[in-house]
C-alpha positions, 0 to 999 in steps of 0.5 A: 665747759665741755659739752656732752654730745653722746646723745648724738651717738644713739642710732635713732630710727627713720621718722617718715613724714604722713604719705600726703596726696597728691593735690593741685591746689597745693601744687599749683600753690592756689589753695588761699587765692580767693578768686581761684576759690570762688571759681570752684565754689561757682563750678561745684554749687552750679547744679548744672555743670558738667560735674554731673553731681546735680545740686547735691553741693547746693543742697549740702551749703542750703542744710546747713543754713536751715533757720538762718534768719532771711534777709530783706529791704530793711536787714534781718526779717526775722523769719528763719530759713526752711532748708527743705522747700529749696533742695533738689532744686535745679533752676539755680543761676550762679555768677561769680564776683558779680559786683564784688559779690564772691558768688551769687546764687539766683532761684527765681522759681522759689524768689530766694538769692544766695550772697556768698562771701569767701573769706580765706584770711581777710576780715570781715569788712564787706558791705553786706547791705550792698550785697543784700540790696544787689540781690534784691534788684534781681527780678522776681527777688524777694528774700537773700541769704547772706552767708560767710564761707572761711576757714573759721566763723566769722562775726560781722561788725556791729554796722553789718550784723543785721544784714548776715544771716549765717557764718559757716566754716568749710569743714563743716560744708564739706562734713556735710557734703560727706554725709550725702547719701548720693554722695555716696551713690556717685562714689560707688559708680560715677557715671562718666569722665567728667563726674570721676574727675569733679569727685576727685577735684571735689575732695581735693578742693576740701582737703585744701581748704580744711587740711583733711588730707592727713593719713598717718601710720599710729603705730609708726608714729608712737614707736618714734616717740617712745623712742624720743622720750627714752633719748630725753629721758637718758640724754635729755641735760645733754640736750639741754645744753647743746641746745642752748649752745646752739643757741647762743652762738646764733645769737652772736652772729645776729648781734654781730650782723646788726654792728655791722649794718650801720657800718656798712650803710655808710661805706655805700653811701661813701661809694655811692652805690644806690640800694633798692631793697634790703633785708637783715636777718638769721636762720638756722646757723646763717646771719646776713645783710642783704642788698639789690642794686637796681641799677645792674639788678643784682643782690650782694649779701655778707653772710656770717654762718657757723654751718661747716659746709660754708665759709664763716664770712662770705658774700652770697651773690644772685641775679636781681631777687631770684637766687638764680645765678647764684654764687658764694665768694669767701672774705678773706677776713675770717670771725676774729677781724674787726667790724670795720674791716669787714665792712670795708672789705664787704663793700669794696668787694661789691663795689668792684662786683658792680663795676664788673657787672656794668662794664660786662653790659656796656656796649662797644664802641 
């Protein structure tokens, strides 16, 4: 049966992506890194860094802790946590991965530490006893908060729950540093430099770790889908079809790359070519069986595609794992050989790539 593409011939209008800011954290691809995290934690909770934000990020972490259970020698004491007497406080000491403890937070003024553990994606596995009694040696010690800072609540193990006073997410730490007063007061009129800077690092550092960074355009966005239910609503079998087309073709090149893969294994070991790394897998109109040869650091892939623009059966080649150098060789064997003779073939081009690449390094006599 012939497919209905008319669909494709309705002009659709542009569908822009939300303008995103501009953030280092997802620049530099540092956002999930716990240690990087810990480090901005220690910077912004310090109430004596160059931030200039005095200890309204403390003070904001320490409101949201209020009637937190305080622990002692023994766990969980039983006595609830009074916010109010620790805020505005600047005798803080704070050190980070100080015996595994993400960051430690000392008032030895008020006898109070502050164990923090940052959780991005990891469970909730830490020796919260050992953290606890860690922060009770600090001289003039005498009650810790424990406290679990992550994308979501976390619940600590049976074993543990005693020795955890509170879990909180980072977007409810950044609401409430958002609801400062002197937050604020420091927007309005930064002082310096450096406290214009930490504002902005601040909000960056939020906006990774909670993905409020979201602007959107309502009326831009609900004219593109009213325009994609009208399509659906005229063209939406069509769709339907092609869809499922689209579909079945990717599924016969996956099924085709695995006959294949038993195939070509053999072929290898026949020519006795040693593999170091391999993959097998399909996307988007592409299927392959890839292979690092570590001998002259080099990937042979035999890719089947129905996209246009690329052959139907090709090996991609590269340099080590990197995709640099990279370079497409079209078969000669178009889709309607047979799965040995593409194998055969694949392997025996390879095989004389290698010898190629070896040759190309070997020195001269």
């Amino acid at each position: 049966m012939a497919l209905d593409l008319s669909f494709l011939t309705v002009p659709l209008g542009a569908a822009p992506a939300p303008a995103r800011p501009v953030n280092v954290y997802d620049i530099l691809r540092e956002g999930w890194r716990e240690t990087r995290v810990d480090m901005t934690l220690l910077f912004f909770l310090d109430p004596n860094e160059r931030h200039g934000l005095a200890s309204l990020v403390i003070d904001s972490l320490l409101s949201l802790l209020d009637g937190a259970e305080l622990i002692g020698a023994r766990g969980r004491t039983g006595v609830q946590f009074d916010s109010g007497s620790y805020l505005g406080s600047d005798e803080w000491e704070l050190g980070s991965q100080v015996d595994y403890i993400d960051v430690l937070a000392i008032n030895r003024t008020s006898g109070l530490a502050l164990v923090l553990e940052n959780k991005i994606n990891h469970v909730l596995n830490n020796p919260l006893d050992a953290y606890a009694r860690r922060a009770l040696d600090e001289e003039g010690i005498d009650s810790v908060l424990v406290v679990t800072l992550a994308p979501q609540h976390r619940v600590a193990p049976d074993s543990q729950a005693r020795w955890h006073s509170r879990s909180i997410t980072y977007a409810e730490l950044g609401a409430q540093i958002r609801s400062s007063s002197d937050l604020v007061d420091h927007l309005l009129s930064p002082v310096d430099l450096n406290q214009r800077r930490s504002l902005d690092l601040l909000q960056q550092f939020m906006e990774a770790r909670t993905g409020g960074w979201s602007m959107s355009d309502n009326a831009v966005e609900a004219a593109r889908i009213d325009e994609w239910r009208t399509l659906l609503e005229e063209h939406g079998e069509a769709v339907s079809r092609f869809l499922t087309a689209r579909s079945n073709v990717e599924r016969t090149l996956r099924a085709r790359i695995r006959r294949l893969e038993p195939l070509i294994d053999a072929h290898l070991k026949d020519a006795g070519l040693v593999v170091g790394w391999e993959s097998h897998s399909g996307s988007k109109g592409v299927a392959w069986n890839a292979y690092h040869f570590p001998d002259v650091d080099w990937s042979y892939e035999l890719k089947l595609s129905v996209r246009p623009e690329l052959p139907s059966v090709f090996i991609y080649a590269y340099r080590g794992r990197t995709y640099q150098d990279e370079s497409i060789d079209p078969l000669d064997l178009g889709w309607a050989a047979s799965d040995a003779e593409i194998a055969t073939e694949f392997v025996t081009r390879v095989a004389r790539l290698i010898a190629e690449r070896r040759a190309a390094t070997t020195p001269e006599d």
